[in-house]
C-alpha positions in Angstrom: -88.8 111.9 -150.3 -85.7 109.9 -151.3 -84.3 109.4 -147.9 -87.8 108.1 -147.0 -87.8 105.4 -150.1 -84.3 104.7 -148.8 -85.0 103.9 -145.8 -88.6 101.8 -146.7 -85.8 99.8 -147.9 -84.0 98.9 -144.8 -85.2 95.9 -142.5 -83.7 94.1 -139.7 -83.0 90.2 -140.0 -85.8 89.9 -137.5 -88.9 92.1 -138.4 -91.1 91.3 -141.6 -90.0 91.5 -145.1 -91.4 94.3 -146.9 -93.2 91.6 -148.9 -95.0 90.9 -145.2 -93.5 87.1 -144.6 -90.6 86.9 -142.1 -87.1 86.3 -143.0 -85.7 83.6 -142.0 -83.3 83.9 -139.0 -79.3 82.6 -139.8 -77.2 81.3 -137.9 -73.9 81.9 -137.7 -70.9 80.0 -138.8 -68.9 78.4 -135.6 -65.9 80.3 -136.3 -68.7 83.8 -136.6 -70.1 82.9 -132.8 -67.1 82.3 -131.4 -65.7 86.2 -132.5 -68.9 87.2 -131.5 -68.5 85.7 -127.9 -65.2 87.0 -127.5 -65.9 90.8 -128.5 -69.3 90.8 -126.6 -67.8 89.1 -123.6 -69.8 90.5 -120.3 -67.9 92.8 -118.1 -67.4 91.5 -114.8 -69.3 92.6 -112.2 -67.4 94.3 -109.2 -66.8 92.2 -105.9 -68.4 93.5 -103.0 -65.1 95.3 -101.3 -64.9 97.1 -104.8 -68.1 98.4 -105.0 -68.3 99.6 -101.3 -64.5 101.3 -102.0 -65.4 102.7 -105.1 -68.2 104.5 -104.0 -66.5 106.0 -100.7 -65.9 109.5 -100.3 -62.4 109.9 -99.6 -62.0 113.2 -99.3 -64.6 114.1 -97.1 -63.4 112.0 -94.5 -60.2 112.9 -94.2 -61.8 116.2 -94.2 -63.8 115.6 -90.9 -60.7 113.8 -89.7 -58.5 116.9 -89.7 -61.6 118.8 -88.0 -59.6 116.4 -85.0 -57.8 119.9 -84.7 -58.1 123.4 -84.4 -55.9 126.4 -84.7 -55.8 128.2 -81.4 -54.1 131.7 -80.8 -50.9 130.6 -78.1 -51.6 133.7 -76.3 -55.0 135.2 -76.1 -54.1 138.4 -75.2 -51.1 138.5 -78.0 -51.8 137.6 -81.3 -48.6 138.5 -82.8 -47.1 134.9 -80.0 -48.4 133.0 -83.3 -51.0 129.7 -83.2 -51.3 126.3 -81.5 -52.9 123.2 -83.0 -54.6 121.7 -80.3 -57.3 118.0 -80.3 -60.6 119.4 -80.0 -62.4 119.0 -76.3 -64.1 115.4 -76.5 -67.3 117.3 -73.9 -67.8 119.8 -75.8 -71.1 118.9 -78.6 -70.7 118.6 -82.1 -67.4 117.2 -83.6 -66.4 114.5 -85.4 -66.2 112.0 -82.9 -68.8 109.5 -82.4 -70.4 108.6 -79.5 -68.4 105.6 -78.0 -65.0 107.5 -78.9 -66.5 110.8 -77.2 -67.4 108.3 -73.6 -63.7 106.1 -74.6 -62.0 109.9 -74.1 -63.8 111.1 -71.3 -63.3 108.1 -69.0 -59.5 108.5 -69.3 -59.7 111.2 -69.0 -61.8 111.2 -65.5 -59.5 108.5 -64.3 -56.3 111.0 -65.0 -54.8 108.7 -67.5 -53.5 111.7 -70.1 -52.1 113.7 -66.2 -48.0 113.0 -65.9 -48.3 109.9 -63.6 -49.5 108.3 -66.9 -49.3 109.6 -70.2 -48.4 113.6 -69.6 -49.9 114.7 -72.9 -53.1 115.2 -74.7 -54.1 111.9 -76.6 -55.0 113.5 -79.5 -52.3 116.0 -79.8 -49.5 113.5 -78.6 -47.8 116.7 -76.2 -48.6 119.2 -73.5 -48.2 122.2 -75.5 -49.8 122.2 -78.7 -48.4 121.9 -82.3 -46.6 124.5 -83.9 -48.0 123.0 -87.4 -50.6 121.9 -88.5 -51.0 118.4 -88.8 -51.0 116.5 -91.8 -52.8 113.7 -93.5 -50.1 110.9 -94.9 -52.2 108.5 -96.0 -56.4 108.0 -96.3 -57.5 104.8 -97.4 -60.9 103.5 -98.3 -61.3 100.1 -96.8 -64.1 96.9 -97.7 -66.6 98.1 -95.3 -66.9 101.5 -96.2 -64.8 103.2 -93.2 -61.7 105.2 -94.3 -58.2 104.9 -92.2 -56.8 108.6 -92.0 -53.1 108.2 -90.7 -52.0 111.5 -89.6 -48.4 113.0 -88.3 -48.2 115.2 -86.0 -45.1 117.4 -86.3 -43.4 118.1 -82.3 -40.1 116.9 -81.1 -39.4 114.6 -79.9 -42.4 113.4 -82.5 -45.3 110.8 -81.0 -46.2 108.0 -83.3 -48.9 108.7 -85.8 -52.3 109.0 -85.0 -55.0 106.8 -87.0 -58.2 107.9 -87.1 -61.1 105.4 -88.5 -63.9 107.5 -90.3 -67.8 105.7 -90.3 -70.0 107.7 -92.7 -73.3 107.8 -90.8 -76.5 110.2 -91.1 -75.3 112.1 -93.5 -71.8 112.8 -91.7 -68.1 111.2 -91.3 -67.7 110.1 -87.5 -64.4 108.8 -85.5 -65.3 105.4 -84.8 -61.7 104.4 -83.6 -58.4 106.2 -82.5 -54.7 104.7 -82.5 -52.0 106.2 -81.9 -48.6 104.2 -83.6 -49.3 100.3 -83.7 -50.0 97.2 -81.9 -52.1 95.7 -79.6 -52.6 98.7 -77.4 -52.7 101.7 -80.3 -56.4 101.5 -80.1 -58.1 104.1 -77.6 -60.4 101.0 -76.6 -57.4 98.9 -75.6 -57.1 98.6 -71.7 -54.2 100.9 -71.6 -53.7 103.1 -74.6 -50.9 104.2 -76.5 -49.9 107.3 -75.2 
């Protein structure tokens, strides 16, 4: 009962008196508004590149960009000859790359650009053979329109550039959109003659 009678006798500058007039609203001194602006000062609302960087998921597409490659035995018939890393085949369904990447591959790879009169290696795994290790991711990096830039090494000597791969999340899942391999005007796969 007396926390109720002490809290009868609270009342907020705005709401009746408890004689049922209303109290008069004060304003505050200069010096008291200015504090008051200072320490209530809105927080700044995000620009548009932060908001679509901050709410990328990073991981996920560097996930689906290492799904590039798969471990392969180096002898069917001899498991104990150890594993391959090898590109996955750009035909076959499913796989992270999207459509225009998948067609990009395929004609190249009709017109024998990846045979030895041209490049003499698989695009995506930068040799004939396969990689002894796996590759890794050395950077992944969220850009303003919500695609992420997985730079990956692949470890072979003599060692190709790095392959970039450009992640677009779409339907529910991270697609290649673009593949370089090292830099410049040609890295692109789209380029008229690609970067081996």
């Amino acid at each position: 009962m007396a926390a109720l009678l002490a809290l009868s006798g609270c009342s907020s500058a705005s709401g009746p008196s408890p004689s049922g007039s209303p109290t008069p609203l004060v304003s505050p001194s200069p010096s008291q508004s200015q504090s008051q602006s200072q320490s209530q000062s809105p927080t700044p609302s995000p620009t548009p590149s932060q908001s679509a960087t901050a709410t990328v998921d990073v991981t996920g597409a560097t996930r689906s960009a290492l799904t590039l490659f798969v471990k392969t035995p180096n002898d069917l018939n001899n498991p104990a000859a150890g594993y391959v890393w090898s590109g996955v085949a750009w035909t076959k369904a499913g796989g992270p790359l999207a459509p225009a990447v998948k067609a990009r591959l395929a004609y190249l790879n009709r017109v024998n650009y990846f045979d030895d009169r041209h490049c003499g290696e698989s695009y995506l795994d930068g040799t004939q053979f396969g990689l002894l290790t796996q590759p890794k991711v050395v950077s992944a990096t969220p850009n303003a329109d919500g695609t992420v830039t997985v730079v990956i090494a692949r470890k072979v000597t003599p060692p190709p550039p790095q392959l970039t791969v450009v992640m677009t999340y779409k339907g529910g899942s991270w697609w290649v959109t673009d593949l370089a391999s090292g830099t410049g005007s040609s890295a692109s796969i789209f380029a008229a003659k690609p970067n081996c």
